[in-house]
VOZAPA-57018 format. One record per residue (C-alpha): x negated, y negated, z; residue number from 1; residue in three letters. Coordinates in nm, 4 decimals. Layout:
<recs>
@xx: X&yy: Y&zz: Z&n: NUM&res: ALA $
...
</recs>
This chain:
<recs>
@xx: 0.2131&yy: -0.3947&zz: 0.1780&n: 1&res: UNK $
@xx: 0.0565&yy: -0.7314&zz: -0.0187&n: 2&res: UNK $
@xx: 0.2823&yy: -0.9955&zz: -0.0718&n: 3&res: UNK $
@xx: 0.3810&yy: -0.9226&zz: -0.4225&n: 4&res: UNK $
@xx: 0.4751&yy: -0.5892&zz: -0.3580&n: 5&res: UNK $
@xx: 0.6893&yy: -0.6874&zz: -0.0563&n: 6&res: UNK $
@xx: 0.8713&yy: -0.9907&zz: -0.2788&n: 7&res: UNK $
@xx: 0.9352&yy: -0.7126&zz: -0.5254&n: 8&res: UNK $
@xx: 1.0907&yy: -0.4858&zz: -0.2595&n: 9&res: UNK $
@xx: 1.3177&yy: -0.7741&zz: -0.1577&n: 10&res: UNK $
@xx: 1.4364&yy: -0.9213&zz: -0.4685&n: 11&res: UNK $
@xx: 1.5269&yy: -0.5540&zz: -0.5867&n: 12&res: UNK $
@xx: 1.7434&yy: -0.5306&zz: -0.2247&n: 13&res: UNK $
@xx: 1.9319&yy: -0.8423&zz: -0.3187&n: 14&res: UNK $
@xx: 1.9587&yy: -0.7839&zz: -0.6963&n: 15&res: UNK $
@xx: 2.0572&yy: -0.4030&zz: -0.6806&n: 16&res: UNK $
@xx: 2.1744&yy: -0.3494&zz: -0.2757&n: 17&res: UNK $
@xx: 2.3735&yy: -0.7087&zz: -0.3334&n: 18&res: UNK $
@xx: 2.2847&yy: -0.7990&zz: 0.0425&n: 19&res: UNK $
@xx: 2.3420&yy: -1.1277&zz: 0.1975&n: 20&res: UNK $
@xx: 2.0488&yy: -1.1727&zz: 0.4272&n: 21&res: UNK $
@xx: 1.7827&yy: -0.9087&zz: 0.5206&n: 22&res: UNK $
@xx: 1.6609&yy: -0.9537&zz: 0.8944&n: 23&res: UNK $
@xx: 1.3129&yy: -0.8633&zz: 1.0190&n: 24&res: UNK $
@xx: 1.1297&yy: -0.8903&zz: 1.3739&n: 25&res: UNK $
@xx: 0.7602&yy: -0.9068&zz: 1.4434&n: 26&res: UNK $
@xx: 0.5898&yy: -0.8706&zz: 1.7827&n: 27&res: UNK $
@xx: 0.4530&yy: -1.2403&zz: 1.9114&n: 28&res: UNK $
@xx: 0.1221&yy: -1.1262&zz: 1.9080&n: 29&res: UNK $
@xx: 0.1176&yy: -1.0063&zz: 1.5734&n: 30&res: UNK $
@xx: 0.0120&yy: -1.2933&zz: 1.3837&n: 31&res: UNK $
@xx: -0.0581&yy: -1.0900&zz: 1.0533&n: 32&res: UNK $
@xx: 0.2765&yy: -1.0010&zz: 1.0306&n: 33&res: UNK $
@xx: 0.4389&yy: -1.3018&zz: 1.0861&n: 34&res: UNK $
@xx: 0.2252&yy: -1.4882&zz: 0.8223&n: 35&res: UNK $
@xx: 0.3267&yy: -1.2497&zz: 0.5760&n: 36&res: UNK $
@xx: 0.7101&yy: -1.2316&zz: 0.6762&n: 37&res: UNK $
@xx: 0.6509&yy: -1.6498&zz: 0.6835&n: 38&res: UNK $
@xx: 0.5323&yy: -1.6444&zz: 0.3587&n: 39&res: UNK $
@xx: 0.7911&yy: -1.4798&zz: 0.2111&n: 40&res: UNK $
@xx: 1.0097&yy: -1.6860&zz: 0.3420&n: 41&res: UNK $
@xx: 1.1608&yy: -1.5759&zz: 0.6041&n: 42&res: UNK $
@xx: 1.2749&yy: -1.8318&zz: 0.8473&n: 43&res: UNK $
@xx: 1.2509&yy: -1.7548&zz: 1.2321&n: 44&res: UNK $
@xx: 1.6143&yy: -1.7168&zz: 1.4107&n: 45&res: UNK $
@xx: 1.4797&yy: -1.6638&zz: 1.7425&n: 46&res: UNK $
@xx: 1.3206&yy: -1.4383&zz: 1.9984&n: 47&res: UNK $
@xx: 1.3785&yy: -1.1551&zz: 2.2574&n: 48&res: UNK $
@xx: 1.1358&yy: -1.2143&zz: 2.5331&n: 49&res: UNK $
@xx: 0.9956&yy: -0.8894&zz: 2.6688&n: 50&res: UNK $
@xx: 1.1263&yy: -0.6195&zz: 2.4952&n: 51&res: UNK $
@xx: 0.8433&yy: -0.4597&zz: 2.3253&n: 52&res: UNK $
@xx: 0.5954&yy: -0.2452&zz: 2.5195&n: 53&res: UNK $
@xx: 0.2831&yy: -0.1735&zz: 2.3373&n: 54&res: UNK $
@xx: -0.0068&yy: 0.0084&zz: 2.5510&n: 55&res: UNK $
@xx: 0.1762&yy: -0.0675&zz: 2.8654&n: 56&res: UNK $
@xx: 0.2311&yy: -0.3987&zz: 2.8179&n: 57&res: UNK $
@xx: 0.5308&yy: -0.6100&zz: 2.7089&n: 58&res: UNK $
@xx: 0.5806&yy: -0.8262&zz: 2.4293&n: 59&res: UNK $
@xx: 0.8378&yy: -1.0659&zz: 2.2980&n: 60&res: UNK $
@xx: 0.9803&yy: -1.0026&zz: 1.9194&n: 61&res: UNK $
@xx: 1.0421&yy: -1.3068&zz: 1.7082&n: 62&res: UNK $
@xx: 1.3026&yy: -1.2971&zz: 1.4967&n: 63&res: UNK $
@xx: 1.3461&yy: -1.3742&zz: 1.1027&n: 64&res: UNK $
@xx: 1.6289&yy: -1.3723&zz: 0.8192&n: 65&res: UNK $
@xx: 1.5800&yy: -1.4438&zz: 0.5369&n: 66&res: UNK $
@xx: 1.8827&yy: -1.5042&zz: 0.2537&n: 67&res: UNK $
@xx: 1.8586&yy: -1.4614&zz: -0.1275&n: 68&res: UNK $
@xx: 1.7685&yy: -1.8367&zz: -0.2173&n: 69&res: UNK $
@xx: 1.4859&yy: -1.8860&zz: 0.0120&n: 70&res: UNK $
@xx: 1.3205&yy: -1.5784&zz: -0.1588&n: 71&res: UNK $
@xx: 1.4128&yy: -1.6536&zz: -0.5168&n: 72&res: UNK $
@xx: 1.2804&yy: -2.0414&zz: -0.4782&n: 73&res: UNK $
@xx: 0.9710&yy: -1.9340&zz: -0.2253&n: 74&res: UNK $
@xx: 1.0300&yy: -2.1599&zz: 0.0694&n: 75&res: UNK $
@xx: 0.8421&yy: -2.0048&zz: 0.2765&n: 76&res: UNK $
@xx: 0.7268&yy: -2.1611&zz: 0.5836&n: 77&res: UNK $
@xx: 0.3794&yy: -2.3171&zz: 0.6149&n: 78&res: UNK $
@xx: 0.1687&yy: -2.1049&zz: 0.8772&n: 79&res: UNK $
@xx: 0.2067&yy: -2.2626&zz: 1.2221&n: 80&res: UNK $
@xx: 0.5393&yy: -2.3901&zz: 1.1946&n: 81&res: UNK $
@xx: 0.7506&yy: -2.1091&zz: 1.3001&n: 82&res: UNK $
</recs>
């Protein structure tokens, strides 16, 4: 999904779902997906350590929220400081 699509997607689940804070995980590894969830602005919240098995291996998930505000105003995280 590009970004534009995906800010789309979430300002029409706040506007018309009227939610509060939309959460979202990405697996550590998975850099691509946590620029884009980053860039959105999503904020990380945290991580479960080895709870994803992908091909026999484990991987941590790192956690994001994100609330209406931080969406609507675009402060997304610069890449690397998650």
């Amino acid at each position: 999904m590009t970004l534009l699509a995906s800010r789309q997607v979430l300002a029409d689940a706040f506007r018309f779902e009227r939610l509060r804070c939309i959460t979202a995980w990405a697996v550590d590894c998975n850099v691509r997906s946590r620029h884009l969830l980053e860039r959105l602005g999503f904020r990380p919240v945290g991580t479960q350590r080895d709870c994803h098995v992908m091909h026999g291996s484990r991987f941590a998930r790192v956690l994001y929220d994100l609330l209406p505000g931080e969406l609507a105003s675009n402060q997304a995280i610069p890449p690397g400081d998650s």
